[in-house]
N, C-alpha and C positions, 0 to 999 in steps of 0.2 A: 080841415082836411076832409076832401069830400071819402065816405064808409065804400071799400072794397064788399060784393058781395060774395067772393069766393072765401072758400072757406081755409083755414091752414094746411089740412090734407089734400086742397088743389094745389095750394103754393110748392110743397114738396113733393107732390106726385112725380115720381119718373117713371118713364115710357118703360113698358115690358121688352125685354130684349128680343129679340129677332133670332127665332130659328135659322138656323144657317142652312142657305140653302141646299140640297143635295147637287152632287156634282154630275154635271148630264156626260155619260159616256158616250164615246163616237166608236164607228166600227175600227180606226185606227189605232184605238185603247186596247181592243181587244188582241186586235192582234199583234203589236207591240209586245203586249204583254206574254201571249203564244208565242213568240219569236225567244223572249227572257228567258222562259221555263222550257224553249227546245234546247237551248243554250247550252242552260246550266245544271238541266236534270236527261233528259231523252222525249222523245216524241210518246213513249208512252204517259208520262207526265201530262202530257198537253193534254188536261181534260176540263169540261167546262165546271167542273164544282170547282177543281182546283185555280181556274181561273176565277172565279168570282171572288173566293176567296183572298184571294192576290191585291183584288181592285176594289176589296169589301164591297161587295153588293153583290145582290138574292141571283140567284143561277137564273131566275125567269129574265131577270135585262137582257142576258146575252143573247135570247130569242126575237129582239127586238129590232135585231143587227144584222139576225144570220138563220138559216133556216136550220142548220145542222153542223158538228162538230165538221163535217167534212168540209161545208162552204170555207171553214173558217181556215182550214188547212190548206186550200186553194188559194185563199187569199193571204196565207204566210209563205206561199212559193210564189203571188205576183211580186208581191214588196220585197221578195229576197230578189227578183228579178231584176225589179226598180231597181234599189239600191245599189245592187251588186255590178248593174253589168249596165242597162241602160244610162243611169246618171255620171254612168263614171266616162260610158262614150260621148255625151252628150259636151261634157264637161271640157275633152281634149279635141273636138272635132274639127276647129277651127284651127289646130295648130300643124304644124308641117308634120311630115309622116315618119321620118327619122326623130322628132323630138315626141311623138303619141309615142311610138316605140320606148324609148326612153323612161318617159313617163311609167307606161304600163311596167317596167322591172324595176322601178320606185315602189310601187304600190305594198308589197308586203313589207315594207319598212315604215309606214307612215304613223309613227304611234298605236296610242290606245285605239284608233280606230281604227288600224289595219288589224289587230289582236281580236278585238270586238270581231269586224268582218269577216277572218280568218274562221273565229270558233260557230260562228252561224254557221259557215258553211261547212266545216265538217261536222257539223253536227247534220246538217241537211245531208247530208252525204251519205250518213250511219243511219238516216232514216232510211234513204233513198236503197240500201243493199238490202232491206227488208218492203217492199211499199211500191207496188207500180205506178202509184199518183207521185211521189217522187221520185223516182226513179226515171220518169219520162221527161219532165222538169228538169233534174238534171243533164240530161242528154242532149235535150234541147238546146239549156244554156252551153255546153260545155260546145257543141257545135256553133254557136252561133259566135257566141268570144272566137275558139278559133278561124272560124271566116273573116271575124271583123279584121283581128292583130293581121291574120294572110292578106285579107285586102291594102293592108297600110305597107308589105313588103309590094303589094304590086304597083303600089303607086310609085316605089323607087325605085322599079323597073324589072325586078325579077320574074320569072316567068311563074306560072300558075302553080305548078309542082315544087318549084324552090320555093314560091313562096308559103305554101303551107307546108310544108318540112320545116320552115323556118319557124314557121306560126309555131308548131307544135312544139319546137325547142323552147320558145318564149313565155309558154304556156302550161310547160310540163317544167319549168325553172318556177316559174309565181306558184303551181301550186307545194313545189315541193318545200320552199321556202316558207310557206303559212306554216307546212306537215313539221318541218324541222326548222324552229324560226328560234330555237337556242340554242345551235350548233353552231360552233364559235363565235369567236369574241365580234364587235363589231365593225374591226376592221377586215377581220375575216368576212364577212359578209359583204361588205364593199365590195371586195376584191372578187368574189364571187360573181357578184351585179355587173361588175366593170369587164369582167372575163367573157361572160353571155352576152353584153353588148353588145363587145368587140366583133365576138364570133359572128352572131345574128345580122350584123350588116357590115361584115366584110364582102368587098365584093366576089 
């Protein structure tokens, strides 16, 4: 039997484990995670020790990403934008205008992530009556939803003024439903849904 030169402590040597690697954050972690903590605590909360802390890691990363706490509050009003209002028109664009209608007094019924969406936004909202960087942000949005829902009554032919009268009804029913969204049972709230339909595009 030809003699191995290695020796018994190469036979059983095993390989040293592997530090694990650290996890690379994106500027979408951070604010994510600014979105959680406006959520569930208020915009004074949103501060970058308290975020690091959140995503374990040194307050110097999140400089990496963003020049200042403010950038970063700019960038938790585009992605509330995204979210909220651009992907949800994006999403019924293609469908006829009496059923986008429709759609849009579904939306504070749609589960846990109408609830989710709901508390973002009145939490941006309770920034927003203190904060003229939200504040403006909202006004923005809150105009530009109503144009869009008004635009979708004009495609079914009402005129410019009925149809933003209508917008507004449509639009002041979705948010009072988020504001009050366990006020009765859920048949109540159908009937509710089904009542504003009716009204919003009778002719």
């Amino acid at each position: 039997m030809p003699h191995s030169s290695a020796s018994p402590d190469d036979a059983t040597h095993e390989p040293a484990a592997s530090t694990p690697a650290k996890v690379q954050l994106t500027p979408a972690d951070w604010i994510a995670a600014a979105t959680d903590v406006l959520r569930d605590k208020s915009i004074d909360a949103v501060r970058v020790d308290v975020l690091a802390k959140v995503l374990n890691v040194t307050r110097g990363s999140f400089y990496w990403h963003f020049k200042d706490r403010n950038e970063l509050l700019e960038r938790v009003l585009q992605r509330w934008r995204d979210a909220a209002t651009e992907q949800i028109i994006e999403r019924f664009q293609k469908t006829p205008p009496q059923q986008r209608i429709g759609e849009f007094l579904t939306l504070p019924f749609r589960g846990q992530t109408a609830q989710n969406s709901a508390s973002i936004e009145l939490a941006i909202r309770a920034w927003a009556r203190r904060d003229a960087l939200a504040r403006q942000a909202v006004e923005t949005i809150d105009s530009y939803r109503l144009a869009y829902v008004a635009q979708c009554f004009g495609e079914l032919g009402f005129s410019a003024e009925e149809a933003k009268m209508r917008a507004f009804v449509v639009y002041g029913y979705m948010v009072s439903e988020a504001l009050l969204r366990k006020q009765g049972s859920e048949s109540e709230r159908l009937a509710r849904r089904a009542f504003v339909e009716r009204m919003v595009l009778a002719p």
